[in-house]
C-alpha positions, 0 to 999 in steps of 0.5 A, a space after each residue: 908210443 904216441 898211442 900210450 902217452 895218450 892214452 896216460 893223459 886220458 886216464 889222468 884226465 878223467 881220473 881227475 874229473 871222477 875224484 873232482 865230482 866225487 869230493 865237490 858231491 861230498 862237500 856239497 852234501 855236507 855245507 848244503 845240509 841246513 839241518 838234519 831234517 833236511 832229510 833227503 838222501 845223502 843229507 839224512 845219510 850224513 846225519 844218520 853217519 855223525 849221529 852214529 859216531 858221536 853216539 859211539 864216541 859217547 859210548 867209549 867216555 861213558 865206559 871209560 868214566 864208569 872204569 875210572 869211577 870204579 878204579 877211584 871207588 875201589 881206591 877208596 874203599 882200600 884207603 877205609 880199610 888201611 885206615 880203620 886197621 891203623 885206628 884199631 891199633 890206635 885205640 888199643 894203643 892209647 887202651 894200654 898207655 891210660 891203663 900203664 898211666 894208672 899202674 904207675 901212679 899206683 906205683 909211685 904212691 906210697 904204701 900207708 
């Protein structure tokens, strides 16, 4: 039983000492990098991995602009038509009242 708990204490110790070195390597890395050209090993990996995901993150805005640019233009362009449809039948429309306007005044005049 003696040997177990030993044994448990060792594994938890040196589990410790593995994620300890392994977090203070990471975050060394990273607050040690004074620019990307401090192209060294782990700095140009770290550089190289925030390059990739801002490059991809620019990628997905860029698409999703580019599908709301043509969401909104095709909006539009549904707009134009409805638009020139309904001022189509406004013209026509306003065609018939001056053409009723002058056949009433032809009416209401007198016959000599």
């Amino acid at each position: 039983m003696n040997k177990i708990i030993i044994y448990i204490l060792i594994f938890i110790f040196f589990n410790f000492i593995f994620k300890h070195f392994i977090l203070s390597t990471k975050e060394g890395l990273e607050n040690n990098c004074k620019t990307p050209s401090d192209a060294k090993g782990g700095c140009k990996t770290i550089a190289v991995e925030k390059n990739i995901l801002a490059a991809s993150y620019t990628k997905k805005v860029v698409e999703n602009t580019k599908k709301e640019i043509t969401d909104l233009m095709n909006k539009v362009s549904k707009l134009i038509s409805s638009e020139e449809v309904q001022m189509n039948k406004n013209t026509d429309g306003i065609e018939q009242n001056a053409k009723h306007v002058k056949q009433m005044n032809a009416a209401l005049k007198p016959d000599n």
